[in-house]
Biotite code that builds the C-alpha atoms (Angstrom):
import biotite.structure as struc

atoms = struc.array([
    struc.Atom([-21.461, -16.424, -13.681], chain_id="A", res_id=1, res_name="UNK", atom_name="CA", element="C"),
    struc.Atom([-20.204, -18.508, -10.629], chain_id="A", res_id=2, res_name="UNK", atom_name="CA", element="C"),
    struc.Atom([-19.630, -15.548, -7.845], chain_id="A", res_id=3, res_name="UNK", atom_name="CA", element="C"),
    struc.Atom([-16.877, -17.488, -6.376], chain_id="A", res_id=4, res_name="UNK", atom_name="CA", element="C"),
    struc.Atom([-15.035, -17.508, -9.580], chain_id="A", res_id=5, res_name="UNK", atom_name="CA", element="C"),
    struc.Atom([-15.228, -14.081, -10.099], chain_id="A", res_id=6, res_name="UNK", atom_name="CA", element="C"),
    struc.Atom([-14.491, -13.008, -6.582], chain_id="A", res_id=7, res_name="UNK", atom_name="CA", element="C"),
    struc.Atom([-11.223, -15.321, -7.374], chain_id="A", res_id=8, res_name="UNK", atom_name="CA", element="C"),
    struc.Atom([-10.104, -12.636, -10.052], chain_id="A", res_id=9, res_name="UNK", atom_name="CA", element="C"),
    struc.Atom([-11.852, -9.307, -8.935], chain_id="A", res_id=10, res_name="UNK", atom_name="CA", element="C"),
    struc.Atom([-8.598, -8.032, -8.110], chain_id="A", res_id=11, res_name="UNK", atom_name="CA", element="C"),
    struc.Atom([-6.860, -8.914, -11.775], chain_id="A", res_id=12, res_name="UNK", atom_name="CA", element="C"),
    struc.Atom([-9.513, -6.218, -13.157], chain_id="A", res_id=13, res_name="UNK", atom_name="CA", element="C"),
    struc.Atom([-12.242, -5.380, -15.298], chain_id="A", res_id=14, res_name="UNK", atom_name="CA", element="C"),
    struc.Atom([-10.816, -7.567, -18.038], chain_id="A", res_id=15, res_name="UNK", atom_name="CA", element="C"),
    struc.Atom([-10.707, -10.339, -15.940], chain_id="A", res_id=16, res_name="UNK", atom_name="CA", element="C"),
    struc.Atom([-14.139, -9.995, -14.567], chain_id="A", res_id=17, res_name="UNK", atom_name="CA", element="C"),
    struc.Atom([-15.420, -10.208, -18.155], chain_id="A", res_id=18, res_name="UNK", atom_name="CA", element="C"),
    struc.Atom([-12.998, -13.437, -19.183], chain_id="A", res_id=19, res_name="UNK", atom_name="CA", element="C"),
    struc.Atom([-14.824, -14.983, -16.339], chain_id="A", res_id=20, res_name="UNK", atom_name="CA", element="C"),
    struc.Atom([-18.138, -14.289, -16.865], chain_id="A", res_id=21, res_name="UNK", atom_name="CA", element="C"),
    struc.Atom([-18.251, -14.301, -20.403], chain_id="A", res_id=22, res_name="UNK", atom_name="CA", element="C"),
    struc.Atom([-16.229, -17.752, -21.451], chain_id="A", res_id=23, res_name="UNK", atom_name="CA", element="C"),
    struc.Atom([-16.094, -18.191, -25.242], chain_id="A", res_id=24, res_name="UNK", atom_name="CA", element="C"),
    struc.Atom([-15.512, -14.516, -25.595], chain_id="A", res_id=25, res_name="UNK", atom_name="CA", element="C"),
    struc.Atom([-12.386, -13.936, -28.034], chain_id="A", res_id=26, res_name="UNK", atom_name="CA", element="C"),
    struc.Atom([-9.804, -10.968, -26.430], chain_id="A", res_id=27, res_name="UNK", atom_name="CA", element="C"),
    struc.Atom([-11.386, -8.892, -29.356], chain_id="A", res_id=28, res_name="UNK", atom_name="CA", element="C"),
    struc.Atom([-14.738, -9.071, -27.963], chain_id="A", res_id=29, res_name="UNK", atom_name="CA", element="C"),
    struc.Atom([-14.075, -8.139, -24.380], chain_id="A", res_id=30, res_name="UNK", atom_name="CA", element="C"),
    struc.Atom([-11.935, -5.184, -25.617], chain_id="A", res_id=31, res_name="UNK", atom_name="CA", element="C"),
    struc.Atom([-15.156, -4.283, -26.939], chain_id="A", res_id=32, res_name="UNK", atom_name="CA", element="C"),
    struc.Atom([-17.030, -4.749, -23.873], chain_id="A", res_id=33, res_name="UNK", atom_name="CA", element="C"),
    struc.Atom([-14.664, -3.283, -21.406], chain_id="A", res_id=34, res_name="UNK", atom_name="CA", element="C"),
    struc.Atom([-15.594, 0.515, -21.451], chain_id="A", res_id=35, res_name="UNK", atom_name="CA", element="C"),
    struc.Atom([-19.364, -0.386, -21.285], chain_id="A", res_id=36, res_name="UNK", atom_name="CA", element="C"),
    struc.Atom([-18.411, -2.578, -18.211], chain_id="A", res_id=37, res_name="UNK", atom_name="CA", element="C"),
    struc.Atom([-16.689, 0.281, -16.760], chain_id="A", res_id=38, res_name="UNK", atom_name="CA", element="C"),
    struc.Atom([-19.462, 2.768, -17.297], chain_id="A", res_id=39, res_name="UNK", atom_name="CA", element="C"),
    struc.Atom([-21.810, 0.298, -15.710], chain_id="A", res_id=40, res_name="UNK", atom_name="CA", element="C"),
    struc.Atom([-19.800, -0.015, -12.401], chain_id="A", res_id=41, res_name="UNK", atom_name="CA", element="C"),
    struc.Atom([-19.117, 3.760, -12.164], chain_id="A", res_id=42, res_name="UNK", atom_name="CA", element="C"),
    struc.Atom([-23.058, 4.235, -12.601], chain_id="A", res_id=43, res_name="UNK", atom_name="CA", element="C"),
    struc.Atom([-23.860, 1.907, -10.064], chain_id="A", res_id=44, res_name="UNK", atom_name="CA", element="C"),
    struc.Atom([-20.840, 2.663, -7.652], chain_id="A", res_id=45, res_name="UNK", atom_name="CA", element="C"),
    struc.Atom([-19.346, 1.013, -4.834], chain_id="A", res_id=46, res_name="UNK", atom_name="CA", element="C"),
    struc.Atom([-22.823, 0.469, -3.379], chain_id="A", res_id=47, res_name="UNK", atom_name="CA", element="C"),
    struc.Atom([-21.775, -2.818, -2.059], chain_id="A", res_id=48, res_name="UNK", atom_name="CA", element="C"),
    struc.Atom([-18.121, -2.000, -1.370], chain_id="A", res_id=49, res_name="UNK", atom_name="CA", element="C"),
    struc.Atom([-17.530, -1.924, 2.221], chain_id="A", res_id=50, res_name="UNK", atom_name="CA", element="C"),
    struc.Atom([-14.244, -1.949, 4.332], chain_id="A", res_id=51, res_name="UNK", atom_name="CA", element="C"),
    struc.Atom([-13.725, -5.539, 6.301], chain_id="A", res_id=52, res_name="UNK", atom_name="CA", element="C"),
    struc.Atom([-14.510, -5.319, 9.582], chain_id="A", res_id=53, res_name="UNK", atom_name="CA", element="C"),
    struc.Atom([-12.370, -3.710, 11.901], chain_id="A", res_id=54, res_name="UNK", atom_name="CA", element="C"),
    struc.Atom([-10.212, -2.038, 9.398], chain_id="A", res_id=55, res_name="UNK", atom_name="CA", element="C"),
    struc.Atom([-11.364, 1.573, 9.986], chain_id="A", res_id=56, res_name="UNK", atom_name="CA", element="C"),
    struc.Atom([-10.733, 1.128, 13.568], chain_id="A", res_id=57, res_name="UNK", atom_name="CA", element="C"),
    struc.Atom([-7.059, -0.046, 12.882], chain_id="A", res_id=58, res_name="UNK", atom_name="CA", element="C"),
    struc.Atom([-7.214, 2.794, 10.914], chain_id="A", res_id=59, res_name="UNK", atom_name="CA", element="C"),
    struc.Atom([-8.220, 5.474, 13.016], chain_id="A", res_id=60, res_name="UNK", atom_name="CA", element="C"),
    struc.Atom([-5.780, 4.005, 15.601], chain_id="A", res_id=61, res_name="UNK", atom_name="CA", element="C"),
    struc.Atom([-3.060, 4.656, 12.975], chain_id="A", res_id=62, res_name="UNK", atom_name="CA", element="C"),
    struc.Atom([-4.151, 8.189, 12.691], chain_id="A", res_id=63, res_name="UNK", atom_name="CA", element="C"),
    struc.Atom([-4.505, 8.842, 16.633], chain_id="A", res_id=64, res_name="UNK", atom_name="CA", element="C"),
    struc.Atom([-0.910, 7.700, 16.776], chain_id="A", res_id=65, res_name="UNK", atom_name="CA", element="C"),
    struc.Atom([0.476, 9.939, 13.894], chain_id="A", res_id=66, res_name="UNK", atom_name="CA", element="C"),
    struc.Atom([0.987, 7.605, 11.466], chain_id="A", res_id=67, res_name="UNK", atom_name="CA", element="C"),
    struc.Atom([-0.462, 8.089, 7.999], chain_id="A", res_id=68, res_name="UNK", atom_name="CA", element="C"),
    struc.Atom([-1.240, 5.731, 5.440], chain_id="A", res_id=69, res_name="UNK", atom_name="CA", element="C"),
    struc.Atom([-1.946, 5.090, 1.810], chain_id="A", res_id=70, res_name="UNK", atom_name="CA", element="C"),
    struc.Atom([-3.684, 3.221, -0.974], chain_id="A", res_id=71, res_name="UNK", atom_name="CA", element="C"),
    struc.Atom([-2.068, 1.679, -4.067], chain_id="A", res_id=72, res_name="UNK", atom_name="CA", element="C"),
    struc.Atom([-4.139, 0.101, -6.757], chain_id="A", res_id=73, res_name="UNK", atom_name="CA", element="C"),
    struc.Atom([-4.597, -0.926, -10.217], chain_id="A", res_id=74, res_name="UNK", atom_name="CA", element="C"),
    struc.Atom([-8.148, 0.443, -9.777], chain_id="A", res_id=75, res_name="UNK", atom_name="CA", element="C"),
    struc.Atom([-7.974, 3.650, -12.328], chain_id="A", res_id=76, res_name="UNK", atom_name="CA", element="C"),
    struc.Atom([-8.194, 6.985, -10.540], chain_id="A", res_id=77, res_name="UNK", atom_name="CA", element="C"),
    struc.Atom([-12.003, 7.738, -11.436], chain_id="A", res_id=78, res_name="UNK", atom_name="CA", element="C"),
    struc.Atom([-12.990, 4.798, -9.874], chain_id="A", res_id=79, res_name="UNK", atom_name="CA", element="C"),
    struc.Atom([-10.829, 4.166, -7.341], chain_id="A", res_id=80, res_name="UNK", atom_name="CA", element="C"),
    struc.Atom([-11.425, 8.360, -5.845], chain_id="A", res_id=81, res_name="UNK", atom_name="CA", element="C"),
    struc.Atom([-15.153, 8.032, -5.584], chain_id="A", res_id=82, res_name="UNK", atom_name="CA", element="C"),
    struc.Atom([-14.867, 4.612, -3.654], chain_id="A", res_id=83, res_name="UNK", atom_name="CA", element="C"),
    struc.Atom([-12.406, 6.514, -1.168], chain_id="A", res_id=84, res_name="UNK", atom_name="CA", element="C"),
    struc.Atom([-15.260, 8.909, -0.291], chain_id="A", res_id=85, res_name="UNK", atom_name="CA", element="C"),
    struc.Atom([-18.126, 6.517, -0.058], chain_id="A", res_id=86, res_name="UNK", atom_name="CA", element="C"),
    struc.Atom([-15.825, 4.160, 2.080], chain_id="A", res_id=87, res_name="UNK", atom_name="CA", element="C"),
    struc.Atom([-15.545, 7.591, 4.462], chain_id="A", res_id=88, res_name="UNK", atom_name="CA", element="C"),
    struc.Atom([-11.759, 7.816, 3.512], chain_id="A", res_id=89, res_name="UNK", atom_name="CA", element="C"),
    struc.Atom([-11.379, 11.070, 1.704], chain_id="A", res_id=90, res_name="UNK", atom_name="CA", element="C"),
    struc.Atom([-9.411, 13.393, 4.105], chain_id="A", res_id=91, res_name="UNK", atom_name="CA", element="C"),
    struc.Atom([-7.754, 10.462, 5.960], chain_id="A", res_id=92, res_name="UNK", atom_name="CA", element="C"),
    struc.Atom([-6.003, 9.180, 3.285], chain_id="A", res_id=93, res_name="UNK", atom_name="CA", element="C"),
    struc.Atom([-2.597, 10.830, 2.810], chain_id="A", res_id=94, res_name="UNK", atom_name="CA", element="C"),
    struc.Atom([-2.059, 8.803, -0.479], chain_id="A", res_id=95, res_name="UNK", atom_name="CA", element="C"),
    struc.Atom([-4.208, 7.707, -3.407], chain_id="A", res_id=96, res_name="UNK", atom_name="CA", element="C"),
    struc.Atom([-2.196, 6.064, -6.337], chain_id="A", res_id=97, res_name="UNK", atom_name="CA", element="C"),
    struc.Atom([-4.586, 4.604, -8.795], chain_id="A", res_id=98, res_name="UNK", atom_name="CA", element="C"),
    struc.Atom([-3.306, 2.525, -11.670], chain_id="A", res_id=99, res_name="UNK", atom_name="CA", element="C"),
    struc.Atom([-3.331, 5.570, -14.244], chain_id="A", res_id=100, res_name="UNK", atom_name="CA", element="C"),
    struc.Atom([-1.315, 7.903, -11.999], chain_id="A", res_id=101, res_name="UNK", atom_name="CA", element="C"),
    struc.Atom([1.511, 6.227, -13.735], chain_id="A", res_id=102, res_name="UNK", atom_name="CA", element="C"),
    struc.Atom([2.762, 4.706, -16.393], chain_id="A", res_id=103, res_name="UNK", atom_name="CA", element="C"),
    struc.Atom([3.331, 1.552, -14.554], chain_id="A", res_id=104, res_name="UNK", atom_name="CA", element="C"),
    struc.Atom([1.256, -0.422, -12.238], chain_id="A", res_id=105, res_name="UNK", atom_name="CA", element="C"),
    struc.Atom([2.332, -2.958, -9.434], chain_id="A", res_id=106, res_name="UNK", atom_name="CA", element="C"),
    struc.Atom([4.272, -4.988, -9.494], chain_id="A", res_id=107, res_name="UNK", atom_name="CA", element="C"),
    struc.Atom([6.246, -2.396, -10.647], chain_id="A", res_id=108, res_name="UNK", atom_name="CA", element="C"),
    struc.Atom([7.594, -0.441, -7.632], chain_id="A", res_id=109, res_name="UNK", atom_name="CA", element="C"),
    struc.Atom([6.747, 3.148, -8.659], chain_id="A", res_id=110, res_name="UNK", atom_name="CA", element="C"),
    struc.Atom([3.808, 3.561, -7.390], chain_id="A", res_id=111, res_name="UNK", atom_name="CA", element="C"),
    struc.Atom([5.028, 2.433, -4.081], chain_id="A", res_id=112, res_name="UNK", atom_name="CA", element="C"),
    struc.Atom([7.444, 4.660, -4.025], chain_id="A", res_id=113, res_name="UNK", atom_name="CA", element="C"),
    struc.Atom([5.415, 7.071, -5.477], chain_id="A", res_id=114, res_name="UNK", atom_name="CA", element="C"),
    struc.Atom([2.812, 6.532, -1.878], chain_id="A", res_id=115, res_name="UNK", atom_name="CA", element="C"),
    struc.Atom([5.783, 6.722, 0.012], chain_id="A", res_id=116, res_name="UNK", atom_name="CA", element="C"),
    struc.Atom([7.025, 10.105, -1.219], chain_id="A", res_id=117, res_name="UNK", atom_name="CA", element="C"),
    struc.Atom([3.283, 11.448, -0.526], chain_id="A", res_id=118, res_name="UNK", atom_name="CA", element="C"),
    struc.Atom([3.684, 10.329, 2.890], chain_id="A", res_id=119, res_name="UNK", atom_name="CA", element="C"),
    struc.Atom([7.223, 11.273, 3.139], chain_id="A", res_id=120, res_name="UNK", atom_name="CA", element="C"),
    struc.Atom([7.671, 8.015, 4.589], chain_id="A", res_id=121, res_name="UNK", atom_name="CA", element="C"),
    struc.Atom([10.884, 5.827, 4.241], chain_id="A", res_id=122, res_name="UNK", atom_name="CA", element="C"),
    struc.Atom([10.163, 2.734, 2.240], chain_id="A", res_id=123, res_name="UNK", atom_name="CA", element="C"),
    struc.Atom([12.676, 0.756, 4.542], chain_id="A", res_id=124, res_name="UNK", atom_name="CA", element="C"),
    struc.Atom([10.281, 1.706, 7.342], chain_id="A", res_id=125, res_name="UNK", atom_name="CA", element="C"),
    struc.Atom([6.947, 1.054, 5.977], chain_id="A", res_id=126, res_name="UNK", atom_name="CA", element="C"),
    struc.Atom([4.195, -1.570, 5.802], chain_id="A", res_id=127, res_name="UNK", atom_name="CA", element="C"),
    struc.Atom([3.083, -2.491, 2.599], chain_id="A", res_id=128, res_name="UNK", atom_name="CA", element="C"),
    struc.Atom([-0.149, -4.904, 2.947], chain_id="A", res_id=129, res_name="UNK", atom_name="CA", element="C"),
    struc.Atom([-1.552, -6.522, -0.135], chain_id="A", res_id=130, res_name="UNK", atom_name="CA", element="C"),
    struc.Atom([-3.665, -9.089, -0.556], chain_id="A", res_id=131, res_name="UNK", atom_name="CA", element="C"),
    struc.Atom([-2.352, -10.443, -4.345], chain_id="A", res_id=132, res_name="UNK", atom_name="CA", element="C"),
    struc.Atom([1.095, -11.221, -5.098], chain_id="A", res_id=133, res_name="UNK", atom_name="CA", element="C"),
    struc.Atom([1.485, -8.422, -7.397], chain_id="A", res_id=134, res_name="UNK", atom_name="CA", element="C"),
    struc.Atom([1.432, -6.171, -4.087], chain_id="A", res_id=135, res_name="UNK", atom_name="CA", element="C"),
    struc.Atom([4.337, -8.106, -2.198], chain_id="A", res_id=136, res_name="UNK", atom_name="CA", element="C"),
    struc.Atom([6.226, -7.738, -5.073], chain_id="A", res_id=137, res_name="UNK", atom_name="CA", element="C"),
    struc.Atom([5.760, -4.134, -5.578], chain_id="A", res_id=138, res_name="UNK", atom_name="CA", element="C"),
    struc.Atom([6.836, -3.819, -1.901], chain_id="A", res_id=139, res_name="UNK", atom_name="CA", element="C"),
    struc.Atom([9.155, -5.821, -1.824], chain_id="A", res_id=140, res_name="UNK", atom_name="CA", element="C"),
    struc.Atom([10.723, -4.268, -5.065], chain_id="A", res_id=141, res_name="UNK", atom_name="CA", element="C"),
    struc.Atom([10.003, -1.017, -3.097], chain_id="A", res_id=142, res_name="UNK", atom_name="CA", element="C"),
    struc.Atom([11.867, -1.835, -0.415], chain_id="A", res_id=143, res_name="UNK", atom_name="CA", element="C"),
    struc.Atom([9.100, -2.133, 1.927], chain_id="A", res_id=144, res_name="UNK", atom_name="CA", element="C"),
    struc.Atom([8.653, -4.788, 4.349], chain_id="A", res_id=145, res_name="UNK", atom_name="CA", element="C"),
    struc.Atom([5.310, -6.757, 3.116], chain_id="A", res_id=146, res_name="UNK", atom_name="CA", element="C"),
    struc.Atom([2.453, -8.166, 4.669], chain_id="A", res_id=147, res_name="UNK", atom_name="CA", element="C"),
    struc.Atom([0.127, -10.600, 3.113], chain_id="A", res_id=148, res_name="UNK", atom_name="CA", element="C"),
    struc.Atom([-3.772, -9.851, 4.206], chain_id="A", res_id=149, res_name="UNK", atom_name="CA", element="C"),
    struc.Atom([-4.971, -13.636, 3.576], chain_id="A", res_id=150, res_name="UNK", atom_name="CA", element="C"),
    struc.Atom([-8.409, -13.002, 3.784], chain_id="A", res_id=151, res_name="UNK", atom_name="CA", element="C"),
    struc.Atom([-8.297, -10.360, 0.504], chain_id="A", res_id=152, res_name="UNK", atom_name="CA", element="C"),
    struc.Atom([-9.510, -11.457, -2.454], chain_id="A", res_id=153, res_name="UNK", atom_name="CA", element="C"),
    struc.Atom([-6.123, -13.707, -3.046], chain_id="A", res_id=154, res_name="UNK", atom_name="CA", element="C"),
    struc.Atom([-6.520, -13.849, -7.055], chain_id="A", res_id=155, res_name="UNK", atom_name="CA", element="C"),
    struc.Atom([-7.091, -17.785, -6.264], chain_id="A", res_id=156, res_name="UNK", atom_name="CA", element="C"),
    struc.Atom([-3.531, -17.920, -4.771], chain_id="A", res_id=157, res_name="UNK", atom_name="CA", element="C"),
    struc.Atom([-2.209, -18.482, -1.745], chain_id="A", res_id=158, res_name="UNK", atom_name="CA", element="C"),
    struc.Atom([-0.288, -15.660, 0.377], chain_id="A", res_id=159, res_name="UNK", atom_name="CA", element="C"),
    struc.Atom([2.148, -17.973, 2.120], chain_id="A", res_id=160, res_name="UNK", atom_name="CA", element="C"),
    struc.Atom([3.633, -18.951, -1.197], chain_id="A", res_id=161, res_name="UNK", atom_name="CA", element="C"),
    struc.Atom([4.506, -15.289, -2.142], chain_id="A", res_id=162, res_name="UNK", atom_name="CA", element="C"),
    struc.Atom([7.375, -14.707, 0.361], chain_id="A", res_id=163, res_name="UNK", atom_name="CA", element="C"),
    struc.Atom([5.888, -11.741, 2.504], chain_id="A", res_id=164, res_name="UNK", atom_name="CA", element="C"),
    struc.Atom([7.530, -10.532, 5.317], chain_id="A", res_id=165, res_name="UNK", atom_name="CA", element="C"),
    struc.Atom([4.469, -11.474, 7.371], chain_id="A", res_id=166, res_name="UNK", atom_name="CA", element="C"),
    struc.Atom([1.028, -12.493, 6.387], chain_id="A", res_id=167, res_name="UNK", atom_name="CA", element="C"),
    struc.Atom([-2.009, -11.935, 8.630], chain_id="A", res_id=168, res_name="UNK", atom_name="CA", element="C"),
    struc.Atom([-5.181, -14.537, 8.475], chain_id="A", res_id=169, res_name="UNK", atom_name="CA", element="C"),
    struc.Atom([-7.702, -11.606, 9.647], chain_id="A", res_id=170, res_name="UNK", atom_name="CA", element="C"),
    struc.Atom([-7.317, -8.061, 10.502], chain_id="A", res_id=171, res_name="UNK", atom_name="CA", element="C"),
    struc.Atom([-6.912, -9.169, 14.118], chain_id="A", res_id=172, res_name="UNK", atom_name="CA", element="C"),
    struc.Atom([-3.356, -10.790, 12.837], chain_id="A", res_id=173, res_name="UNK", atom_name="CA", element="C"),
    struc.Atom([-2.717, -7.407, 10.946], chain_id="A", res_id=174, res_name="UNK", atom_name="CA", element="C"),
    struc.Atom([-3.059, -4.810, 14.201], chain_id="A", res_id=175, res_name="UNK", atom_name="CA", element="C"),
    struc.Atom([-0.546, -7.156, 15.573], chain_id="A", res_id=176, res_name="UNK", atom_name="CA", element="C"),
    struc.Atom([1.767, -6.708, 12.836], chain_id="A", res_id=177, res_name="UNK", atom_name="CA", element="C"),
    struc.Atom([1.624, -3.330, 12.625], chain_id="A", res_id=178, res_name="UNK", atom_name="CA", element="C"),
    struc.Atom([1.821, -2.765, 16.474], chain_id="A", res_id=179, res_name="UNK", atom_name="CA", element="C"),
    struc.Atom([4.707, -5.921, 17.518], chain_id="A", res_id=180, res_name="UNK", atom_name="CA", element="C"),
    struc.Atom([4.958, -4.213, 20.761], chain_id="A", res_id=181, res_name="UNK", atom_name="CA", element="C"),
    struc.Atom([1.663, -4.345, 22.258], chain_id="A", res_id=182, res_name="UNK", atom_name="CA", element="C"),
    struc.Atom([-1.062, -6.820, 22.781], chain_id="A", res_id=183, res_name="UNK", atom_name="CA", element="C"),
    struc.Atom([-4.148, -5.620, 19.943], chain_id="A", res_id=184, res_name="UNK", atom_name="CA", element="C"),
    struc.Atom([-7.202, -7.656, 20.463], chain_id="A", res_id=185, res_name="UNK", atom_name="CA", element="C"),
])
């Protein structure tokens, strides 16, 4: 399959993946295929999952200041926990909550919420970054204020369309959001 094409739906899920690379393939069929998929990419890993550059230095400048931070994903909890530890984020993370944690998934606002309780964090006062429209909406819904990350994966669409309180073209653009009163090259 095209890699471009798939990198255009990575972040709709393992169903999505297979659509993609597998055209012709009733809904029947990739049912079928799914949990072998899913065994094949927890065998092999995250080995080429890697944080974009300069995001575990905004990171650790978040922690230095006090101010913890989450994940929320669709990813299911037995994948998404092992790529928190190879990505050298177990520990650091002061909220994990994977699409199976529960029974709804963004753009349903629980699970926002749900990260926000963990961090004992007001949702009025929190940054919820997402790079698919599913996560502004979940924020939004939330009552977060939202940030598009337009370099993500995008799910082919385009962040500015998705009404986001901000959107940041690089992670440069995202320090900046996060800290409006100082000057973060």
């Amino acid at each position: 399959p095209d890699p471009v094409a798939v990198s255009r739906v990575v972040s709709a899920g393992g169903r999505a993946i297979l659509r993609c690379g597998l055209t012709g393939f009733d809904e029947t069929r990739i049912e079928e295929l799914l949990p072998r998929y899913l065994d094949l990419y927890a065998q092999r890993g995250n080995a080429s999952t890697h944080l974009y550059p300069g995001i575990d230095d905004m990171l650790r400048d978040l922690e230095a200041r006090g101010i913890g931070w989450g994940i929320v994903t669709n990813k299911v909890g037995w994948l998404a926990t092992p790529m928190i530890g190879q990505l050298g984020l177990e520990g650091r993370c002061g909220a994990l909550v994977a699409g199976d944690t529960l029974a709804t998934r963004k753009p349903d606002p629980a699970p926002v919420v749900l990260a926000c309780n963990l961090l004992d964090a007001d949702p009025a006062r929190t940054l919820f970054v997402g790079d698919d429209l599913r996560d502004i909406e979940a924020g939004r819904a939330a009552g977060t204020r939202t940030i598009a990350a337009a370099w993500g994966y995008l799910n082919g669409g385009d962040p500015r369309d998705w009404g986001a309180d901000a959107i940041a073209d690089d992670v440069a653009a995202l320090r900046s959001c996060l800290h409006p009163d100082r000057d973060v090259r």
